[in-house]
N, C-alpha and C positions, 0 to 999 in steps of 0.2 A: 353246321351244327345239328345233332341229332337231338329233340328233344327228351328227354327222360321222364316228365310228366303231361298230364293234358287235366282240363278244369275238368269233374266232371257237373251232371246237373242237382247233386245233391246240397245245398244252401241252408245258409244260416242268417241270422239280420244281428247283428252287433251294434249297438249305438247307431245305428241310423244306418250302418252299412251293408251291402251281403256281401259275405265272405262263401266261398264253393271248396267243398274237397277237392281233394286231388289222389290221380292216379297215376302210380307208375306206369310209365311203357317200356323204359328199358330200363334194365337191370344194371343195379352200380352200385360197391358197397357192399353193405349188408341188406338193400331193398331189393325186393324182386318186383317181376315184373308181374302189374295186376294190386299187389297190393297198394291199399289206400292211405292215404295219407290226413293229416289234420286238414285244416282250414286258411284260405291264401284269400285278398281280396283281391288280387290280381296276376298275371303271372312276372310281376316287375317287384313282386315280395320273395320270389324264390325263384336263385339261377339255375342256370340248364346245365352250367357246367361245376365240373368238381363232386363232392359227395353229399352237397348240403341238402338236406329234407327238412321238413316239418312231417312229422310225426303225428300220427293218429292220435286226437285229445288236444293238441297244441294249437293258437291261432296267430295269423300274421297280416296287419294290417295297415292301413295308409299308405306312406310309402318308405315303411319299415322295409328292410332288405336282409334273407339271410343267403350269403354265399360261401364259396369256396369249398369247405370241408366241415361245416361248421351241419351242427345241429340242434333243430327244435324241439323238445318232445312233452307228453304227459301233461302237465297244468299250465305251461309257457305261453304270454301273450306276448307278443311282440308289434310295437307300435309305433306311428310318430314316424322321424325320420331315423330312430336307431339301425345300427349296423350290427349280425352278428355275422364274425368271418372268422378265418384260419379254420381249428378243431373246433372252437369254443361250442360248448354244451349247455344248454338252457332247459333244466328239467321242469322246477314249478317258479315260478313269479311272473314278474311285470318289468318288460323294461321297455322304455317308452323315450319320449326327447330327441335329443339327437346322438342319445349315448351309442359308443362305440364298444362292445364285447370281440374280441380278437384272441388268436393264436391258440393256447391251453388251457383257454379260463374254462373251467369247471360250476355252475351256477347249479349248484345241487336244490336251493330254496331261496325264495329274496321276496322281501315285498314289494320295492320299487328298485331298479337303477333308470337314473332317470335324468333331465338335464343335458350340460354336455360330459355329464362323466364315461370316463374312459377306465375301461379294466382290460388291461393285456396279461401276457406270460402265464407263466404256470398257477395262478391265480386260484383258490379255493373257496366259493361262498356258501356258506351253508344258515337258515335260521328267518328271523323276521329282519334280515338284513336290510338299509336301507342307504342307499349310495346316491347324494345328487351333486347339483351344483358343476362345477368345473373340476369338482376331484377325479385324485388319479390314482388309480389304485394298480398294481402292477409288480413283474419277476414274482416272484415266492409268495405273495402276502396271504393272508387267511383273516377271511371276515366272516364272522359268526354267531350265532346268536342272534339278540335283540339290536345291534351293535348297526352304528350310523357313522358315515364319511359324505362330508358335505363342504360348501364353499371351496375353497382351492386347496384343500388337505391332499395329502398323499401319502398315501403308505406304501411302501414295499419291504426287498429284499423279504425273509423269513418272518416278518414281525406278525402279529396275531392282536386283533383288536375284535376283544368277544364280548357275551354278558351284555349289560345296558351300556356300552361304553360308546363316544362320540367326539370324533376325531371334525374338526370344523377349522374355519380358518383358513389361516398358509398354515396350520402346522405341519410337521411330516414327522411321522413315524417309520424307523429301518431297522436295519437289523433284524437282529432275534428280540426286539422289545415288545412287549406281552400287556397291552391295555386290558382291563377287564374292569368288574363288578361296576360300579356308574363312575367310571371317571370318565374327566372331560380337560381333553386337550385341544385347546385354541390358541387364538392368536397366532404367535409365531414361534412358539415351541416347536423343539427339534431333537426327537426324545429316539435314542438308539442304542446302543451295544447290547448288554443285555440287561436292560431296564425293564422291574416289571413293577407298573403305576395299579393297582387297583384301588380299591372303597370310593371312598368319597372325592377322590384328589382331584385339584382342580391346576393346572400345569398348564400355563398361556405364557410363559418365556423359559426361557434356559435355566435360570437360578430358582425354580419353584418347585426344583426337583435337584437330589445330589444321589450319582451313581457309582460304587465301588465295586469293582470287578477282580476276578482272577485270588478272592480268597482262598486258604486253606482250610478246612479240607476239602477233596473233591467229591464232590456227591453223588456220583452214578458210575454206570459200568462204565461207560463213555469217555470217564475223567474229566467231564467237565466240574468248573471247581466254583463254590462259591459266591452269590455276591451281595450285595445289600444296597436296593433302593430306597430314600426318605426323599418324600413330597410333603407339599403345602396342599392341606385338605381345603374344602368350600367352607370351613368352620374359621380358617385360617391355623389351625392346627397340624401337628406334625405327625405325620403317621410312616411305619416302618416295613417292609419288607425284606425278607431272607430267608433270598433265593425264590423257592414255589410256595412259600408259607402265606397267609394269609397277612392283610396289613395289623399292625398292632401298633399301639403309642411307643413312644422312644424310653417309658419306664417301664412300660411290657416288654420291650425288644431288649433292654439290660437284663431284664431279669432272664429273660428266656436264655441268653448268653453265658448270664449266672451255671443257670443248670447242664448247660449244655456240652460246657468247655472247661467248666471250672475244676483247675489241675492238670488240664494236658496243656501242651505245646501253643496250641492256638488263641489262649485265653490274652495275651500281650496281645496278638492281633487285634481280637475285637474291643478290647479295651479303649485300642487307638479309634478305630473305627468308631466309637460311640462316642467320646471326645471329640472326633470331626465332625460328624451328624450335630451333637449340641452347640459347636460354633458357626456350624452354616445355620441352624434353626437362629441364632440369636442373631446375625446378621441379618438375614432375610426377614427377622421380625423388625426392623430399623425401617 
């Protein structure tokens, strides 16, 4: 094995630790040879093989490991027994525990991933994100913002859980469903297709929420078409969404119906549609 860097003697003391730059000696990647690197506390935090660096500004500590093809850079602390491998990118946060970063996760900003949580795949984080516990966050998902996944939650596929939003529990989130503004999914909610929960909802089983899909008409270049989610808010209240529109009550969401459709084709649709929503809300108020 040829090695690619060597400590040098320039130090830093972290928490009781020193941590040493590091300096390329052989050229691999986009690093050349000479140039310096962040801060390692030993050389059992960054392999010799593959393309992985820690980058100038970033630190790696305990016995945090970044390998393979994977990279540190800019405000990135890495610590604990976590693991960053594959591509995965770690620009600015803290991941610490014995979290696992792999393959094409992208860690644009985070404040903590931490615990034993694990983020694989094509993964996108961006904001004061906050990931612990044994959650699993992985394939396509996008977490953003203010936005928390913690205890055994898991999200993937395309779903997007942004804003103050807080994924906790077993819940799981897939698909293209789109958490946002402070909702809170727990327990054992299992919230998918193309469901999108914001305000205040609070959605911890299957029935705390009712999703209708594949309306008429379709609303983008795309053709994708229509849908309409109603949740049980933390007031115990019903509130409405359609499509990307913000939540509104189920007399706001008629009326906005009213004006919207009233005289074309579609207005027997949502008629029906708003008839369903008001016998799931009376149900679910039982």
């Amino acid at each position: 094995m040829s090695w690619k860097y060597v400590l040098t003697d320039d130090s830093i003391t972290v928490d009781g630790r020193r941590l040493y730059s590091i300096e390329c000696v052989r050229p691999f990647g986009r690093v050349k040879r000479g140039e310096r690197g962040g801060y390692i506390e030993h050389e059992g935090n960054l392999s010799h093989y593959g393309k992985a660096w820690v980058e100038d500004g970033a630190m790696v500590m305990d016995d945090a490991v970044v390998e393979e093809d994977a990279y540190v850079c800019f405000l990135a602390r890495v610590r604990g027994a976590a693991r960053i491998s594959g591509k995965a990118k770690v620009v600015i946060g803290n991941v610490s525990g014995s979290a696992c970063i792999s393959d094409n996760v992208w860690i644009w900003e985070c404040d903590e991933i931490s615990g034993n949580a694990i983020v694989r795949g094509n993964v996108d984080i961006s904001g004061r994100v906050r990931i612990s516990g044994d959650a699993t966050v992985y394939e396509g998902a996008h977490i953003w913002c203010d936005a928390q996944v913690d205890g055994d939650a898991q999200v993937h596929g395309s779903a997007v859980v942004t804003g103050d939003a807080w994924v906790s529990g077993s819940a799981e989130v897939l698909g293209d469903a789109c958490i946002y503004g402070t909702a809170r999914i727990n327990g054992e909610a299992r919230v998918g297709g193309n469901a999108h929960i914001g305000g205040d909802a609070l959605v911890s089983q299957g029935d705390d929420y009712l999703h209708i899909d594949n309306l008429y008409p379709r609303f983008d270049k795309y053709n994708e078409y229509c849908s309409v989610t109603a949740f049980v808010t933390r007031n115990k209240t019903i509130e409405v969404v359609h499509t990307l529109l913000m939540p509104v009550t189920v007399e706001e969401f008629e009326a906005e119906v009213e004006k919207m459709y009233r005289g074309t084709d579609y207005m027997m649709q949502y008629q029906a549609v708003i008839s369903l929503i008001k016998i799931w809300s009376e149900i679910n108020r039982k």
